[in-house]
C-alpha positions as CSV (number, residue, x, y, z in Angstrom):
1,X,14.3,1.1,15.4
2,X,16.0,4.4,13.4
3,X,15.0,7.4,13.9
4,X,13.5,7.7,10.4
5,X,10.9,4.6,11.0
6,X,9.9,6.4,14.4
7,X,8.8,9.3,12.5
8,X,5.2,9.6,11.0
9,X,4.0,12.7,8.8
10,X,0.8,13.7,7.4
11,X,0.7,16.9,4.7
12,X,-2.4,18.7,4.2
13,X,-2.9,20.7,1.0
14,X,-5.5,24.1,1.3
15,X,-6.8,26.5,-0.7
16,X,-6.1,30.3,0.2
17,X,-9.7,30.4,1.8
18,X,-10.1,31.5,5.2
19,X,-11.7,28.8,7.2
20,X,-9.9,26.1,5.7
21,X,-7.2,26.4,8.7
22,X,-9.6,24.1,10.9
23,X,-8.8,21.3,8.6
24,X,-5.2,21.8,9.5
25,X,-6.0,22.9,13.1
26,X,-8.2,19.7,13.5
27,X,-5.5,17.5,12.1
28,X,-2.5,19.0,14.1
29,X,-5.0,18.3,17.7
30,X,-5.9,14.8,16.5
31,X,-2.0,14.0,16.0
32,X,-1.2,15.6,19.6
33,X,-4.2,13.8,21.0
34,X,-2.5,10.6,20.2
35,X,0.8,11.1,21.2
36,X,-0.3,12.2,24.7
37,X,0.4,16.1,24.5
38,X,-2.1,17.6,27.5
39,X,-5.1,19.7,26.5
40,X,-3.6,22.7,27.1
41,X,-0.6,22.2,24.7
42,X,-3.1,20.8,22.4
43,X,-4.7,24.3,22.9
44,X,-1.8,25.7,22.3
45,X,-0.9,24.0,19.5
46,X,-4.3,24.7,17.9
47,X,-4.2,28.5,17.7
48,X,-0.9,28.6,16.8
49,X,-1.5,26.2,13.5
50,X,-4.8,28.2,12.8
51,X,-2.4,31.8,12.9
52,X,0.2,30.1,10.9
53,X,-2.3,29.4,8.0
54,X,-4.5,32.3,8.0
55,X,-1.4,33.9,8.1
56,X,-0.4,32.1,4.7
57,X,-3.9,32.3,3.2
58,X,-4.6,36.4,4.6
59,X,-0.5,37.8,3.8
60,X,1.5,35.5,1.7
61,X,-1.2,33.9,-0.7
62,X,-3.4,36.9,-0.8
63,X,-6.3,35.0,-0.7
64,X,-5.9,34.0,-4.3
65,X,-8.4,31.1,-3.9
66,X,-6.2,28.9,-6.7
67,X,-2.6,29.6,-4.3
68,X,-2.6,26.5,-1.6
69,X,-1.1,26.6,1.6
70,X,0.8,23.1,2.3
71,X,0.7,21.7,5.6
72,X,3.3,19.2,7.3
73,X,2.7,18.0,10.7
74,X,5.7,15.4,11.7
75,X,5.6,13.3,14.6
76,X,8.5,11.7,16.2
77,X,8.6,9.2,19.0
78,X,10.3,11.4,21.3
79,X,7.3,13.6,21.9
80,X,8.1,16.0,19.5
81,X,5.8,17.4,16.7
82,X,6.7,19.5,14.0
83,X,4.2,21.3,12.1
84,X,5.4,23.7,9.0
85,X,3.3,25.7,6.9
86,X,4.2,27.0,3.4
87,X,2.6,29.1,0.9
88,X,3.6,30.5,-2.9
89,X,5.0,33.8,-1.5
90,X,2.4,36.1,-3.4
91,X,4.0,38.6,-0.7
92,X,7.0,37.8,1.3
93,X,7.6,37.7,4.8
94,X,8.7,41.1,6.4
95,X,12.2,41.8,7.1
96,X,11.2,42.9,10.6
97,X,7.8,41.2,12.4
98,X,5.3,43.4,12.9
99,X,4.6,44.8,16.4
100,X,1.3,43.1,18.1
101,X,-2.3,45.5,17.6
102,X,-0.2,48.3,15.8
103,X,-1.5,49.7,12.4
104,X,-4.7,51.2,11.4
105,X,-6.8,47.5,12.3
106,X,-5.1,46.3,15.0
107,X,-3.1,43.6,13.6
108,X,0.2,42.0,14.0
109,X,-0.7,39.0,16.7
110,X,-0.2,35.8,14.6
111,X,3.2,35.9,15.0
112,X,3.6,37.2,18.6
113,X,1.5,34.2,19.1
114,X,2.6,31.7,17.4
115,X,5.9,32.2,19.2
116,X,4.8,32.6,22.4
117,X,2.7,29.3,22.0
118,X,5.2,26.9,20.7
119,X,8.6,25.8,21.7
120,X,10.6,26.4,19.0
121,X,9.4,28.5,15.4
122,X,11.4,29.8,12.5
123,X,9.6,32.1,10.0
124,X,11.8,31.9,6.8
125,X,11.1,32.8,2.9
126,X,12.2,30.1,0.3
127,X,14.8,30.4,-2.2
128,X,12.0,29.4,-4.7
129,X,9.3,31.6,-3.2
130,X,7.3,31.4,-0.6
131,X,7.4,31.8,3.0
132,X,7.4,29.3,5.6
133,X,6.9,29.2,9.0
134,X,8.2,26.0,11.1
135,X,6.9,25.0,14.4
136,X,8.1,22.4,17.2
137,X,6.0,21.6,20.3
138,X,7.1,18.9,22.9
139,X,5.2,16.3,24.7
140,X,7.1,18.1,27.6
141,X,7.4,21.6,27.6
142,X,11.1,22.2,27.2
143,X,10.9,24.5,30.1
144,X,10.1,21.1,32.5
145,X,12.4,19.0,30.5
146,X,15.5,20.8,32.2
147,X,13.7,20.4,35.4
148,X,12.6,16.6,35.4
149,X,14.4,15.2,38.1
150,X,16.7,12.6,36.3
151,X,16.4,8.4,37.0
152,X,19.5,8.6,38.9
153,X,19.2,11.5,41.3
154,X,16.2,9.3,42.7
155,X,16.2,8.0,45.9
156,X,15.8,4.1,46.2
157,X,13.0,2.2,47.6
158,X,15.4,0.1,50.2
């Protein structure tokens, strides 16, 4: 089997209105569920989809109820799931990220979450507007992965 028939995506289109995340949020935990990510990394995987689309709804659609937010959650056979979000850039991404509960409301923690939550994330604005903001979690955490013990360092059952 190639690589691109072991692959399986779902995208989810929402309108710039807050609550509308869950859909997403919902849809990224039923995918996990049935690959066999734990309930913690579904956890995980949950609030950091919900930041990355309010995020999109809130900053870079403005809430302009007719701006959508497109969701892509891409599941491969090797445990690994892929979730990017993209909206129509009403405001662009910030050249520098901004720092966790600073400003007048205490804001900022989407981001600082989002990349403490997944494994890998790239926030990025589109050559034809738009921001985007890519996400990979693993079945394993990628922190076990490079412990595993390997097949051949195990001892045998003589």
């Amino acid at each position: 089997m190639t690589e691109q028939q072991s692959v399986k995506s779902v995208e989810i289109y929402l309108p710039s209105i807050l609550g509308y995340e869950k859909i997403a949020r919902n849809a990224a935990a039923a995918i996990a569920q049935e690959m066999g990510f734990s309930q913690d990394r579904i956890d995980d995987l949950q609030t950091a989809v919900a930041e990355a689309c309010m995020n999109a709804i809130e900053h870079g659609n403005r809430s302009q109820h007719s701006a959508k937010v497109t969701v892509l959650l891409t599941a491969a056979e090797s445990g690994r799931l892929e979730v990017q979000v993209t909206d129509e850039g009403h405001t662009p991404l910030p050249d520098e990220r901004p720092q966790p509960g600073s400003g007048e409301h205490h804001r900022g923690w989407g981001m600082f979450f989002i990349e403490q939550l997944m494994d890998e994330v790239e926030f990025s604005r589109l050559p034809e507007g738009g921001n985007s903001v890519r996400m990979v979690i693993h079945l394993t955490p990628e922190s076990q992965q490079s412990n595993a013990p390997s097949s051949e360092a195990a001892p045998s059952a003589e």
